[in-house]
N, C-alpha and C positions, 0 to 999 in steps of 0.2 A: 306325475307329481301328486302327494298324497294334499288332503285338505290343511295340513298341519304347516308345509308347506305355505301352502295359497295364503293361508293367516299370517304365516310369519312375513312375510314380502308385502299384505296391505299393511301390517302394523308397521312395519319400516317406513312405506308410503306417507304416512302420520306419525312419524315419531316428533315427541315437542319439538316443538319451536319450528318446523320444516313442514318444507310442502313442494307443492312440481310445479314445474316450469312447462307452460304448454309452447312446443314450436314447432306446432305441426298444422301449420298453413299450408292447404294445398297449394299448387303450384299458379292460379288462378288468383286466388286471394293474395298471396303474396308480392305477386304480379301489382296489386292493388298499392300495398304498402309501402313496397321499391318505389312505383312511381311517384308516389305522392310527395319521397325524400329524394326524387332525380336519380334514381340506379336504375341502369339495366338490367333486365331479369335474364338472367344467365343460371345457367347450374351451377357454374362455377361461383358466380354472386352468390348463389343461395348457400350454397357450400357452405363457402370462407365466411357468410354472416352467421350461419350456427358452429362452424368451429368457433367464431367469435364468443358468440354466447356460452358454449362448453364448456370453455378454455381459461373461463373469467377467473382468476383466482379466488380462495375462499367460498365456491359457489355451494359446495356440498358442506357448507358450517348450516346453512339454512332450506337447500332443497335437495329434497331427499331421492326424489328423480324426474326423469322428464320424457313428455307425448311426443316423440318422432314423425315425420312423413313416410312413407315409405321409401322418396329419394332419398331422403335425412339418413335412414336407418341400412341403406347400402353404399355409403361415402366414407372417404376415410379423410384423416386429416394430415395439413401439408407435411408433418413428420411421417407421413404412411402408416400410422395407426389408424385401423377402422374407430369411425366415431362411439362405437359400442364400446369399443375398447377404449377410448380417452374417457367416458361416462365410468365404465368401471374400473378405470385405475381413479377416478376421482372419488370412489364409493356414490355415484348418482344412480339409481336403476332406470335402465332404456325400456321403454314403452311406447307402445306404434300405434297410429289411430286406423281402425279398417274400415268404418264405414266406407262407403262410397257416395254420400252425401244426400241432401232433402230433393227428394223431387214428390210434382204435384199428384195431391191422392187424389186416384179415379172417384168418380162420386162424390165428392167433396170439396166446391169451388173457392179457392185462395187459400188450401190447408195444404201441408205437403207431409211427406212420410217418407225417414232416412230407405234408404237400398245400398244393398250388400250383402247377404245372407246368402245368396247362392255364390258359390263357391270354397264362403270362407272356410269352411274348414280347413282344405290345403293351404291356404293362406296362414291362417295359425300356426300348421304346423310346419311350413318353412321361417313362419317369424320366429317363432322357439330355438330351429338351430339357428338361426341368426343372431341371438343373443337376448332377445325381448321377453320380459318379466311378465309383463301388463300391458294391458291393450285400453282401447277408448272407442266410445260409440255415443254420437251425440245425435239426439232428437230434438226437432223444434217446436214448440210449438204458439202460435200466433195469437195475441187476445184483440180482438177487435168485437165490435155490435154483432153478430154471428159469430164469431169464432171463440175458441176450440169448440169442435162438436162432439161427442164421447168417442164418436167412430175415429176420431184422430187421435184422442187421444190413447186409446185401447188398441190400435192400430201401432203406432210408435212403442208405446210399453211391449206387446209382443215382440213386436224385433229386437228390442232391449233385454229381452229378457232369453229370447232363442240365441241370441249376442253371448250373451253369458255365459246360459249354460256349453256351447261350443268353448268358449275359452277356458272354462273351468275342466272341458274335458282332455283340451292342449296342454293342461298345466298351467295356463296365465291369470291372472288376477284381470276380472272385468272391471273395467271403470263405466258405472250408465251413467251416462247425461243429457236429462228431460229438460231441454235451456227453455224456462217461460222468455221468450223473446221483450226483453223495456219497448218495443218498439209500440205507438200508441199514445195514444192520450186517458187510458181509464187509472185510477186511482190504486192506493196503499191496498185498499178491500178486495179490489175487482182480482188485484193478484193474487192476494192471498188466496181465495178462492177457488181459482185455476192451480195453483200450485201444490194447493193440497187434493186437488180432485185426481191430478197428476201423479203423485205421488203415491195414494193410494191405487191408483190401477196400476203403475210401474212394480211395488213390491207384493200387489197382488198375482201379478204374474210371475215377478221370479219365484214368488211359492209355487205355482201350480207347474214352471218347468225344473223344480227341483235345483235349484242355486242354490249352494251355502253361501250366507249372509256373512259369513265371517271370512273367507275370501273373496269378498270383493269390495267394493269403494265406489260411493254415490260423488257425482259431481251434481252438485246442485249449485241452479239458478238462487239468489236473494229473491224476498219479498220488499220489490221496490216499485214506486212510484212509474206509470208510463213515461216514456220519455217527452211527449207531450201535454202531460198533467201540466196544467196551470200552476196546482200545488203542488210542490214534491216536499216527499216525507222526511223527518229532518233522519240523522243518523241513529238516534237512539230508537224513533221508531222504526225503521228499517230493521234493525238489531232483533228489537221485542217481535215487532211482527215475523217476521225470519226462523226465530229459535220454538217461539209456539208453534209453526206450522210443522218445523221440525221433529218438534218434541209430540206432535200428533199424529205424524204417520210414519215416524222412520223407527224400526224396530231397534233395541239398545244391542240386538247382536253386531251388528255390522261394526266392522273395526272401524270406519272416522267418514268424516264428510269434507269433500273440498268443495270450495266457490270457484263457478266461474266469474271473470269481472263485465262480461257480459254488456260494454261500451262503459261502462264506467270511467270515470277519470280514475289516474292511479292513486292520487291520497285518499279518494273518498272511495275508494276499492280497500285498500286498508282502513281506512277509519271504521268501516260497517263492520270489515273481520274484526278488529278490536272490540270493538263494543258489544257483538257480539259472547264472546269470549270473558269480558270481563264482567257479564250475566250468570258465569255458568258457577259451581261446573254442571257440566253436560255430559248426557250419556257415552258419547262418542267422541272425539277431538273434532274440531271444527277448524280447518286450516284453509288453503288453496291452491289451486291451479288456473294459475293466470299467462293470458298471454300476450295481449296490447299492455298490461297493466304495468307487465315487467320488462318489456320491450320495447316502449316506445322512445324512452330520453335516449335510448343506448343507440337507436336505430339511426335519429337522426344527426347525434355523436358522429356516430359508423360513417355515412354516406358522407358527410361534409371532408373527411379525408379518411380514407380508410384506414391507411399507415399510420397517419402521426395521430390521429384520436382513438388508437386502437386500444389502447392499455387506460382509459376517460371511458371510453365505450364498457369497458368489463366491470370498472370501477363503479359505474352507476349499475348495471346486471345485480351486482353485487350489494350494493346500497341498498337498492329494490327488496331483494330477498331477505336481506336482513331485517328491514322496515318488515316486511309480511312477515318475517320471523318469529317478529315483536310481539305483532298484532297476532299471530298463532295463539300466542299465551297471554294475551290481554296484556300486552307492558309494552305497546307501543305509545309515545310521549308525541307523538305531530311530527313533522318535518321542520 
Protein backbone atom coordinates (compact mmCIF):
# COMPACT_ATOMS: atom_id res chain seq x y z
CA UNK A 1 0.00 0.00 0.00
CA UNK A 2 1.56 3.23 -1.26
CA UNK A 3 1.95 6.35 1.39
CA UNK A 4 -0.92 8.03 -0.51
CA UNK A 5 -2.98 5.30 0.63
CA UNK A 6 -1.92 5.30 4.36
CA UNK A 7 -2.90 9.34 4.25
CA UNK A 8 -6.00 8.69 2.70
CA UNK A 9 -7.42 6.04 5.43
CA UNK A 10 -5.90 8.44 8.56
CA UNK A 11 -7.64 11.48 7.11
CA UNK A 12 -10.86 9.36 7.04
CA UNK A 13 -9.88 8.23 10.56
CA UNK A 14 -10.51 12.24 11.35
CA UNK A 15 -12.93 13.32 9.11
CA UNK A 16 -15.14 16.26 10.89
CA UNK A 17 -17.21 15.64 13.38
CA UNK A 18 -16.03 11.72 13.74
CA UNK A 19 -13.82 9.76 15.55
CA UNK A 20 -13.24 5.73 16.93
CA UNK A 21 -14.59 3.80 19.12
CA UNK A 22 -12.17 1.87 21.17
CA UNK A 23 -13.40 -1.85 22.11
CA UNK A 24 -10.66 -3.67 22.25
CA UNK A 25 -10.47 -4.82 25.88
CA UNK A 26 -8.46 -7.61 26.37
CA UNK A 27 -10.09 -10.56 27.43
CA UNK A 28 -8.80 -9.83 31.16
CA UNK A 29 -9.86 -6.33 31.43
CA UNK A 30 -13.22 -6.92 30.17
CA UNK A 31 -13.60 -9.79 32.45
CA UNK A 32 -13.29 -6.66 34.85
CA UNK A 33 -16.24 -4.67 33.38
CA UNK A 34 -18.72 -7.86 32.77
CA UNK A 35 -18.29 -8.29 36.36
CA UNK A 36 -18.76 -5.26 37.83
CA UNK A 37 -22.49 -4.98 35.64
CA UNK A 38 -23.22 -9.07 36.79
CA UNK A 39 -22.23 -10.87 33.28
CA UNK A 40 -20.52 -13.61 32.67
CA UNK A 41 -17.47 -13.52 30.68
CA UNK A 42 -18.02 -15.78 27.85
CA UNK A 43 -16.98 -15.32 24.21
CA UNK A 44 -20.07 -15.53 23.21
CA UNK A 45 -20.96 -12.56 25.99
CA UNK A 46 -18.16 -10.74 24.60
CA UNK A 47 -19.36 -11.44 21.12
CA UNK A 48 -22.96 -10.38 21.21
CA UNK A 49 -21.84 -7.16 23.54
CA UNK A 50 -19.69 -5.78 20.30
CA UNK A 51 -22.08 -6.83 17.74
CA UNK A 52 -24.19 -4.75 20.11
CA UNK A 53 -22.08 -1.82 19.95
CA UNK A 54 -21.49 -2.40 15.90
CA UNK A 55 -24.74 -2.72 15.02
CA UNK A 56 -26.01 0.48 16.86
CA UNK A 57 -27.81 2.44 14.24
CA UNK A 58 -26.55 5.62 12.89
CA UNK A 59 -23.09 4.76 14.53
CA UNK A 60 -20.92 5.70 11.41
CA UNK A 61 -22.80 9.46 11.13
CA UNK A 62 -20.16 10.07 13.88
CA UNK A 63 -17.41 7.30 14.17
CA UNK A 64 -15.35 6.83 11.53
CA UNK A 65 -13.90 3.43 12.71
CA UNK A 66 -13.13 1.40 15.49
CA UNK A 67 -9.85 -0.60 17.76
CA UNK A 68 -10.75 -4.50 17.67
CA UNK A 69 -9.36 -7.40 20.02
CA UNK A 70 -8.02 -9.80 18.09
CA UNK A 71 -11.12 -12.15 19.45
CA UNK A 72 -13.42 -9.08 18.21
CA UNK A 73 -11.60 -9.17 14.74
CA UNK A 74 -12.07 -13.14 14.07
CA UNK A 75 -16.05 -13.24 15.02
CA UNK A 76 -18.80 -12.91 13.12
CA UNK A 77 -22.31 -11.76 13.82
CA UNK A 78 -25.55 -13.77 14.57
CA UNK A 79 -26.52 -12.84 10.77
CA UNK A 80 -23.09 -14.85 9.95
CA UNK A 81 -21.43 -11.74 8.57
CA UNK A 82 -17.89 -11.56 9.80
CA UNK A 83 -17.90 -8.32 12.18
CA UNK A 84 -15.38 -6.74 9.53
CA UNK A 85 -17.79 -7.06 7.40
CA UNK A 86 -21.01 -5.44 9.41
CA UNK A 87 -17.98 -2.48 10.20
CA UNK A 88 -17.60 -2.23 6.42
CA UNK A 89 -21.01 -2.38 5.09
CA UNK A 90 -21.55 0.39 7.84
CA UNK A 91 -18.54 2.55 6.29
CA UNK A 92 -16.64 2.10 10.09
CA UNK A 93 -12.92 1.04 9.26
CA UNK A 94 -11.70 -2.10 11.38
CA UNK A 95 -8.64 -1.66 13.33
CA UNK A 96 -6.96 -4.26 15.70
CA UNK A 97 -4.82 -3.48 18.77
CA UNK A 98 -1.37 -5.66 18.76
CA UNK A 99 0.39 -4.91 21.51
CA UNK A 100 0.78 -7.43 23.84
CA UNK A 101 0.48 -5.28 26.91
CA UNK A 102 2.83 -3.29 29.82
CA UNK A 103 4.98 -5.48 31.64
CA UNK A 104 7.71 -4.32 34.33
CA UNK A 105 10.97 -2.72 32.71
CA UNK A 106 14.12 -4.63 33.87
CA UNK A 107 16.31 -1.97 35.62
CA UNK A 108 13.66 0.32 36.37
CA UNK A 109 11.52 -0.27 39.52
CA UNK A 110 7.42 0.44 39.33
CA UNK A 111 8.08 1.53 35.37
CA UNK A 112 6.86 -0.83 32.84
CA UNK A 113 7.36 -1.19 28.95
CA UNK A 114 4.51 -2.34 26.41
CA UNK A 115 5.89 -6.07 24.67
CA UNK A 116 4.98 -7.36 21.30
CA UNK A 117 7.51 -6.54 18.65
CA UNK A 118 8.77 -10.02 18.25
CA UNK A 119 6.72 -11.49 15.96
CA UNK A 120 4.51 -8.94 14.79
CA UNK A 121 5.19 -8.64 11.57
CA UNK A 122 3.19 -11.89 10.60
CA UNK A 123 0.66 -10.68 12.78
CA UNK A 124 0.20 -7.56 10.45
CA UNK A 125 0.22 -9.34 7.82
CA UNK A 126 -2.47 -11.81 8.47
CA UNK A 127 -4.51 -8.82 10.21
CA UNK A 128 -4.42 -7.16 6.56
CA UNK A 129 -5.96 -10.09 4.80
CA UNK A 130 -8.25 -10.14 7.55
CA UNK A 131 -9.63 -6.91 6.66
CA UNK A 132 -7.83 -4.28 9.25
CA UNK A 133 -6.97 -0.85 7.94
CA UNK A 134 -5.05 0.43 11.21
CA UNK A 135 -3.69 -0.97 13.99
CA UNK A 136 -2.98 0.54 17.75
CA UNK A 137 -0.13 0.35 20.32
CA UNK A 138 -0.44 1.89 23.65
CA UNK A 139 2.49 2.70 26.08
CA UNK A 140 2.11 3.71 29.74
CA UNK A 141 3.62 5.71 31.31
CA UNK A 142 3.46 6.44 35.22
CA UNK A 143 4.09 10.02 36.92
CA UNK A 144 4.89 9.59 40.50
CA UNK A 145 8.08 11.35 43.08
CA UNK A 146 10.57 9.08 40.79
CA UNK A 147 8.84 8.20 37.93
CA UNK A 148 9.06 8.42 34.48
CA UNK A 149 12.72 8.08 34.10
CA UNK A 150 13.97 8.98 30.47
CA UNK A 151 14.87 5.23 30.18
CA UNK A 152 11.19 4.57 30.23
CA UNK A 153 10.33 6.85 28.48
CA UNK A 154 12.80 6.46 25.39
CA UNK A 155 12.22 2.68 26.02
CA UNK A 156 8.32 2.82 25.17
CA UNK A 157 8.72 5.61 22.24
CA UNK A 158 11.22 2.90 20.51
CA UNK A 159 8.76 0.19 20.53
CA UNK A 160 6.22 2.85 19.25
CA UNK A 161 8.02 3.89 16.84
CA UNK A 162 9.53 -0.01 15.56
CA UNK A 163 5.46 -0.47 15.99
CA UNK A 164 4.92 1.72 13.17
CA UNK A 165 7.22 1.53 11.09
CA UNK A 166 6.26 -2.46 10.81
CA UNK A 167 2.61 -1.42 10.12
CA UNK A 168 3.50 1.15 7.63
CA UNK A 169 5.36 -1.52 5.86
CA UNK A 170 2.05 -4.08 6.10
CA UNK A 171 0.15 -1.35 4.58
CA UNK A 172 -1.76 -0.20 8.01
CA UNK A 173 -1.96 3.19 9.43
CA UNK A 174 -0.16 3.20 12.95
CA UNK A 175 -2.00 4.64 15.73
CA UNK A 176 0.98 5.41 18.91
CA UNK A 177 -0.45 5.90 22.15
CA UNK A 178 2.04 7.29 24.87
CA UNK A 179 -1.18 7.27 27.91
CA UNK A 180 0.52 9.66 30.65
CA UNK A 181 -1.44 7.56 33.21
CA UNK A 182 -4.24 10.43 35.68
CA UNK A 183 -3.19 7.94 38.20
CA UNK A 184 -1.55 10.17 41.12
CA UNK A 185 -1.77 12.94 43.09
CA UNK A 186 0.86 15.74 41.13
CA UNK A 187 -0.75 18.71 39.55
CA UNK A 188 -1.93 20.59 35.99
CA UNK A 189 2.22 21.34 35.52
CA UNK A 190 3.73 18.14 36.70
CA UNK A 191 1.79 16.69 33.54
CA UNK A 192 2.30 18.94 31.42
CA UNK A 193 5.75 18.24 31.85
CA UNK A 194 5.91 14.65 31.35
CA UNK A 195 3.71 14.79 28.45
CA UNK A 196 5.75 16.90 26.52
CA UNK A 197 8.99 15.10 27.44
CA UNK A 198 6.95 12.21 26.03
CA UNK A 199 6.04 13.49 23.19
CA UNK A 200 9.12 14.77 22.14
CA UNK A 201 11.14 11.30 22.40
CA UNK A 202 8.01 9.49 20.86
CA UNK A 203 8.18 11.68 17.44
CA UNK A 204 11.85 11.93 17.87
CA UNK A 205 12.00 8.31 17.19
CA UNK A 206 9.52 7.85 14.46
CA UNK A 207 11.95 10.31 12.60
CA UNK A 208 14.99 8.19 13.09
CA UNK A 209 12.86 4.89 12.13
CA UNK A 210 11.57 6.60 9.05
CA UNK A 211 7.57 6.77 9.77
CA UNK A 212 5.71 9.00 7.54
CA UNK A 213 3.83 11.33 9.76
CA UNK A 214 1.16 11.71 7.40
CA UNK A 215 -0.01 8.05 7.56
CA UNK A 216 -0.36 7.56 10.76
CA UNK A 217 -2.42 9.05 13.85
CA UNK A 218 -1.38 10.07 17.54
CA UNK A 219 -3.61 8.92 20.29
CA UNK A 220 -2.88 11.16 22.99
CA UNK A 221 -3.28 11.37 26.72
CA UNK A 222 -4.88 15.22 27.87
CA UNK A 223 -3.01 17.43 29.98
CA UNK A 224 -4.99 16.72 33.25
CA UNK A 225 -4.86 17.01 36.73
CA UNK A 226 -3.74 13.69 38.90
CA UNK A 227 -6.33 11.83 39.86
CA UNK A 228 -5.52 12.63 43.40
CA UNK A 229 -4.67 16.30 43.07
CA UNK A 230 -6.56 18.00 45.83
CA UNK A 231 -6.98 20.67 43.07
CA UNK A 232 -8.08 19.54 39.74
CA UNK A 233 -7.89 21.74 36.84
CA UNK A 234 -11.15 23.12 35.67
CA UNK A 235 -12.07 22.45 31.80
CA UNK A 236 -10.83 25.31 30.23
CA UNK A 237 -7.43 24.88 31.65
CA UNK A 238 -7.29 21.29 30.70
CA UNK A 239 -8.06 22.61 27.08
CA UNK A 240 -5.25 25.53 27.08
CA UNK A 241 -2.76 23.40 28.80
CA UNK A 242 -3.47 20.25 26.44
CA UNK A 243 -3.42 22.23 22.91
CA UNK A 244 0.08 24.29 24.04
CA UNK A 245 1.72 21.00 24.68
CA UNK A 246 0.34 20.00 21.56
CA UNK A 247 0.95 22.67 19.51
CA UNK A 248 4.75 22.22 20.87
CA UNK A 249 5.75 18.95 20.03
CA UNK A 250 3.39 17.36 17.47
CA UNK A 251 4.60 18.24 14.07
CA UNK A 252 1.56 20.04 11.68
CA UNK A 253 2.29 16.90 9.25
CA UNK A 254 0.54 14.32 10.87
CA UNK A 255 -3.20 13.91 9.61
CA UNK A 256 -5.19 14.44 13.31
CA UNK A 257 -4.88 13.55 16.97
CA UNK A 258 -7.45 11.48 18.93
CA UNK A 259 -7.87 11.47 23.06
CA UNK A 260 -7.91 8.82 25.02
CA UNK A 261 -10.61 9.33 28.04
CA UNK A 262 -8.03 7.78 30.07
CA UNK A 263 -10.80 7.28 33.40
CA UNK A 264 -12.54 10.24 32.74
CA UNK A 265 -16.12 10.47 33.26
CA UNK A 266 -17.84 10.64 29.95
CA UNK A 267 -19.38 14.40 29.93
CA UNK A 268 -16.06 15.83 31.18
CA UNK A 269 -14.24 13.46 28.46
CA UNK A 270 -16.30 15.62 26.07
CA UNK A 271 -16.38 18.77 27.66
CA UNK A 272 -12.31 18.90 27.50
CA UNK A 273 -12.54 17.64 23.56
CA UNK A 274 -14.93 20.60 23.09
CA UNK A 275 -13.11 23.22 24.57
CA UNK A 276 -10.51 22.15 23.18
CA UNK A 277 -11.65 22.49 19.70
CA UNK A 278 -13.41 25.48 20.16
CA UNK A 279 -9.56 27.13 20.87
CA UNK A 280 -8.52 26.34 17.52
CA UNK A 281 -8.21 26.16 14.65
CA UNK A 282 -5.57 23.79 15.05
CA UNK A 283 -2.88 22.27 12.94
CA UNK A 284 -4.53 18.99 12.90
CA UNK A 285 -8.12 17.93 13.91
CA UNK A 286 -8.38 16.97 17.30
CA UNK A 287 -11.17 14.38 17.95
CA UNK A 288 -11.22 10.81 19.91
CA UNK A 289 -11.04 7.43 20.56
CA UNK A 290 -12.70 6.61 23.58
CA UNK A 291 -13.59 3.48 25.22
CA UNK A 292 -15.33 3.54 28.86
CA UNK A 293 -16.33 7.01 27.72
CA UNK A 294 -18.66 5.51 25.09
CA UNK A 295 -19.42 2.46 26.70
CA UNK A 296 -20.24 2.56 29.81
CA UNK A 297 -24.34 3.80 30.05
CA UNK A 298 -24.75 1.27 26.95
CA UNK A 299 -23.00 -1.58 29.01
CA UNK A 300 -24.92 -1.42 32.02
CA UNK A 301 -28.27 -0.86 29.60
CA UNK A 302 -26.90 -4.22 27.95
CA UNK A 303 -26.33 -6.50 31.15
CA UNK A 304 -29.61 -5.49 33.02
CA UNK A 305 -31.56 -7.23 30.10
CA UNK A 306 -29.99 -7.97 27.18
CA UNK A 307 -33.04 -8.38 24.88
CA UNK A 308 -35.40 -6.04 25.81
CA UNK A 309 -32.67 -3.00 26.57
CA UNK A 310 -31.01 -3.97 23.36
CA UNK A 311 -32.10 -1.20 20.86
CA UNK A 312 -31.78 1.71 24.66
CA UNK A 313 -28.29 0.16 24.74
CA UNK A 314 -27.35 1.32 20.76
CA UNK A 315 -29.44 4.37 21.31
CA UNK A 316 -27.06 5.67 24.06
CA UNK A 317 -23.78 4.14 21.66
CA UNK A 318 -25.18 6.47 19.49
CA UNK A 319 -25.96 9.52 21.81
CA UNK A 320 -22.31 9.20 22.99
CA UNK A 321 -20.75 9.50 19.49
CA UNK A 322 -22.88 12.08 18.43
CA UNK A 323 -22.16 14.20 21.74
CA UNK A 324 -18.14 13.48 20.82
CA UNK A 325 -19.14 14.33 17.41
CA UNK A 326 -20.05 17.68 18.61
CA UNK A 327 -17.46 18.32 20.71
CA UNK A 328 -14.97 17.03 17.47
CA UNK A 329 -16.01 20.42 15.98
CA UNK A 330 -16.47 22.50 19.16
CA UNK A 331 -20.51 22.67 18.95
CA UNK A 332 -21.17 20.49 21.57
CA UNK A 333 -23.95 22.42 23.95
CA UNK A 334 -23.69 19.95 27.54
CA UNK A 335 -26.07 17.13 28.00
Amino acid sequence: MSIEDLESIAQAMVAPGKGIIAIDESTTTIAKRFKAVGIENTEEHRRAYREMLLTSPKLSEHISGAILYDETLRQSAADGRSLVQVMNDAGIIPGIKVDKGAHPLAGCPGEKVTEGLDGLRARLDEYVRMGAKFAKWRAVIAITETTPSSTCIEANCHALARYAALCQEAGLVPMVEPEVLMDGDHDLDVCYEVTEATLRSLFGALYEHNVMLEGAILKASMVVSGAGCPEQADVDDVADATVRCLKATVPALLPGIVFLSGGQSDERATAHLNAMNRLGPHPWPLSFSYGRAMQQAALKLWADDMKGNYAAAQATVAERARDNGRAALGQWEGS
